[in-house]
N, C-alpha and C positions, 0 to 999 in steps of 0.2 A: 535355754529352752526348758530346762526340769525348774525353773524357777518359776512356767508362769501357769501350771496347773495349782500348783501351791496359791499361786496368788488371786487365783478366780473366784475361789472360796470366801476368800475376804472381802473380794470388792462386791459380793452380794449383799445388798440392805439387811441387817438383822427381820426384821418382820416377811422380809419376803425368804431369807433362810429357813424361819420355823415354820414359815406355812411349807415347804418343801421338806422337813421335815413332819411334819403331821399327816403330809400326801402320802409320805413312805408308810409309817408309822400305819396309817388308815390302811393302804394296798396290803399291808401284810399281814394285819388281822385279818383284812375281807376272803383273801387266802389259804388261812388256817380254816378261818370259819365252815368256808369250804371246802375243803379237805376233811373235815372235821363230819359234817354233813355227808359227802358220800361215804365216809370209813365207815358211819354209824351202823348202815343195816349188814355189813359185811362183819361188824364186833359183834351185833346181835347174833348174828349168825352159826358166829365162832363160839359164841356164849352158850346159845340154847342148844348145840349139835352135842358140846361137851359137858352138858348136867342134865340130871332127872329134871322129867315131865314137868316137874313141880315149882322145879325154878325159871320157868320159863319167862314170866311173866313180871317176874322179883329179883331182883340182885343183891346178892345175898357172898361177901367177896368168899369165904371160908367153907362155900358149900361144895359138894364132892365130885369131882371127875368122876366120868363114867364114860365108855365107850359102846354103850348097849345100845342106843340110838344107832349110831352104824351098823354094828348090826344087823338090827332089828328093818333099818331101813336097805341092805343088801338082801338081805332073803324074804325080803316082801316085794321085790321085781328085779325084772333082768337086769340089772343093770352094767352087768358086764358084755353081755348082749349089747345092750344098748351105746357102750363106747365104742363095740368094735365095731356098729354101724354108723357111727359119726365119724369116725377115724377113714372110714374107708370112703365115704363118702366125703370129708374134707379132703382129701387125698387124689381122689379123681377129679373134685372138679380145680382142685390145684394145680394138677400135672392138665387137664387142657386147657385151662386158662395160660399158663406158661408157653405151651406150643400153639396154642391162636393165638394170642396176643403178640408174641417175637415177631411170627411171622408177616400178623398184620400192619402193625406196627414198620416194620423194616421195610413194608411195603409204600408205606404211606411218608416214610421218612426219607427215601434213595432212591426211589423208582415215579420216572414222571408218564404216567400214563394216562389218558382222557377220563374226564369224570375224578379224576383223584379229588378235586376239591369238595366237591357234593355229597362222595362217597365218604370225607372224614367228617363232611358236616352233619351228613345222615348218625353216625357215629357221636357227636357229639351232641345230637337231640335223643339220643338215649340217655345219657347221663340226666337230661332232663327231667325223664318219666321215673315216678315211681313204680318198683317193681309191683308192688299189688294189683295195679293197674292190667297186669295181665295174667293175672294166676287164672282167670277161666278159658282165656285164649291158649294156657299154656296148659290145663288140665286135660282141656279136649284134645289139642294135638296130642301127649302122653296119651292120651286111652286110647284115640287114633294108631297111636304106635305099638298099644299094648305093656305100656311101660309105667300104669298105673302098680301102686306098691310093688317099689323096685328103687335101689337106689341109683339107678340109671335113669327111674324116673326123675328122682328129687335134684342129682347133678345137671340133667342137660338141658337147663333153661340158665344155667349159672356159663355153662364152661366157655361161653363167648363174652367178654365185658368190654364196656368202653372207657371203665377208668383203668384199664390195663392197658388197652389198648394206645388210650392217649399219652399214659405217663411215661411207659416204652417208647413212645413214640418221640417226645418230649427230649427221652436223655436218647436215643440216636442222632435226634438230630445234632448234637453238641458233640460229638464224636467226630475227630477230623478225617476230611477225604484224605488227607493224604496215606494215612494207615490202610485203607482199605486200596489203595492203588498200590501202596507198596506190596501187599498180602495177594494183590490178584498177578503184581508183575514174580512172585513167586508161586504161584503157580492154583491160587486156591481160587475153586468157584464162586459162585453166589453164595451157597449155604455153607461153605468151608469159610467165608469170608463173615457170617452174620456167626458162625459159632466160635471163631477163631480172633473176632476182634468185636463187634458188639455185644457179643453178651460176657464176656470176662470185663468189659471196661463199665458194664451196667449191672454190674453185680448189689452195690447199693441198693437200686433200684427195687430189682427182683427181689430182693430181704426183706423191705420196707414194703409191698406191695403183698408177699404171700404172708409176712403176718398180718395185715389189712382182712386177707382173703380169708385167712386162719378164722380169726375173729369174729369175724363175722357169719362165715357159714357155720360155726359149730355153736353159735347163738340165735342163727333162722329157727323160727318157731311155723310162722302161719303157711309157708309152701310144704314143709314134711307134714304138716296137722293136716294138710288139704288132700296129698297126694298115697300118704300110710294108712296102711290098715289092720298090719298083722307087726305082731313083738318082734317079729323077724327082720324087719327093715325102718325102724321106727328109731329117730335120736335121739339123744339124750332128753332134747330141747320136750319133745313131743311125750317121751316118756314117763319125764318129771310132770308132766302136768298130768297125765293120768295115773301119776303115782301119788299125786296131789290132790284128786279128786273127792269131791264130799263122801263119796259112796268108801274110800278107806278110812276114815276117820281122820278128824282134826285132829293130830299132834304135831303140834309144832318142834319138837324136839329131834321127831324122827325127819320131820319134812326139811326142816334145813339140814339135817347131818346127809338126806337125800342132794340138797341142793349144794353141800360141799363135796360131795363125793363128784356130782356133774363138773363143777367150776375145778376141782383138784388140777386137771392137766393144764388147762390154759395155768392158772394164777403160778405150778408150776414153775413153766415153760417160760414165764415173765419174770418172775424170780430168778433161774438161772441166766436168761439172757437179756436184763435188761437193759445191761448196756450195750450189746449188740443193739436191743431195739431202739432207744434213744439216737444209737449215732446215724443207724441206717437212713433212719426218716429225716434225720440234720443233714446229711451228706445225699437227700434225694430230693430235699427242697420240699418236704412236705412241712407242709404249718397249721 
């Protein structure tokens, strides 16, 4: 048997070998290429945060570090203000997206109740719609509620999703009855049963899903621009861009060492775990 991967090589036609070889040879430049391509504004970035004004524009390899761009761009805005209301606000609407989603999710995976099917299809034409689609439905209800500039406003159009909801739903179902029959014939209820065997066995899932959520809500832009008004409850996202504003001046120098200071925790947070991240998503079937 170890003799005939050896042998398959050979029995390919030389011309059809190098074209197989020139396919590789082509995918892994096209690869680099890009890769190469998105690094570029992230070097730029790196480049003009760490030199004078001067070199912004020039590359110039022997020119001088400097750290006065950060600085200069820390005490020209909150911007420590401004993490801790990103931080707080990814943070809420993570923790209820975590408890809607388990529970709907567990609902829709083990429990056969009338309308279940409709009610997950309803659920599954949201994943349809883009969220812009209702930021004035979703601004009126907030001011309805009073919850215009507040980060309870900015969280609670998030904190119910249906790609949590589905993918939760997804790995319960793959979960066997018989654990949960064995868990109930001991003595655990419904919610002893969803915390004590589905969510330790979906733990993957949950990884790969709240860095999803991470990512994305501490890079929302147009629902905090829509719904903030004051320094006090305003994100990163929203911040930079009126830290970015024609009316402080165009320097580029100060405005990206602004835009690394913002990016600093995630890129972080991916540095130290990015093999956590890679495996979660392999090990939760996302592709």
């Amino acid at each position: 048997m170890s003799a005939i991967p050896a042998a398959i090589p050979n029995a390919i036609p030389g011309p059809t070998r190098a074209l197989l070889h020139l396919d590789r040879t082509l995918n892994t430049a096209a690869a680099w290429l890009l890769g190469i391509l998105w690094l570029l504004p992230l070097l730029y970035a790196v480049w003009t945060a760490f030199h004078p004004a001067e070199f912004s524009t020039r590359f110039v390899p022997l020119a001088p570090l400097t750290l006065d761009n950060f600085a200069a761009a820390w005490q020209a805005a909150p911007f420590l203000r401004y993490i801790l209301n990103t931080t707080i606000l990814v943070g809420v609407i993570l923790a209820g997206q975590f408890l809607l989603c388990t529970l709907a999710a567990y609902a829709f995976a083990r429990f056969a109740f009338r309308g279940r099917g409709i009610a997950f299809a309803l659920v599954l034409v949201q994943l349809m719609m883009m969220p812009d689609m209702l930021l004035v439905e979703n601004y009126r209800s907030m001011h309805q509620l009073g919850l215009v500039d507040s980060v309870a406003g900015m969280a609670l159009p998030y904190v119910a999703s249906a790609f949590g909801i589905f993918l939760l739903r997804q790995a319960f179902k793959t979960v066997p009855k018989e654990l949960e029959d064995a868990a109930r014939i001991e003595g655990c209820g419904t919610l002893g049963i969803l915390w004590r065997v589905y969510v330790p066995l979906a733990r993957p899932v949950y990884l790969a899903y709240g860095l999803v959520s991470v990512s994305y809500h501490w890079n929302n832009f147009l629902w905090p621009l829509i719904i903030t008004n004051s320094v006090e409850t305003r994100p990163l996202t929203v911040g930079l861009s009126v830290f970015a504003g024609t009316d402080q001046g165009i320097d580029w120098s100060v405005i990206c060492a602004a835009t690394l200071l913002a990016s600093a925790p995630l890129l972080a947070a991916f540095l130290l775990f990015q093999r956590q991240f890679v495996q979660s998503f392999m090990r939760a079937g996302i592709r």
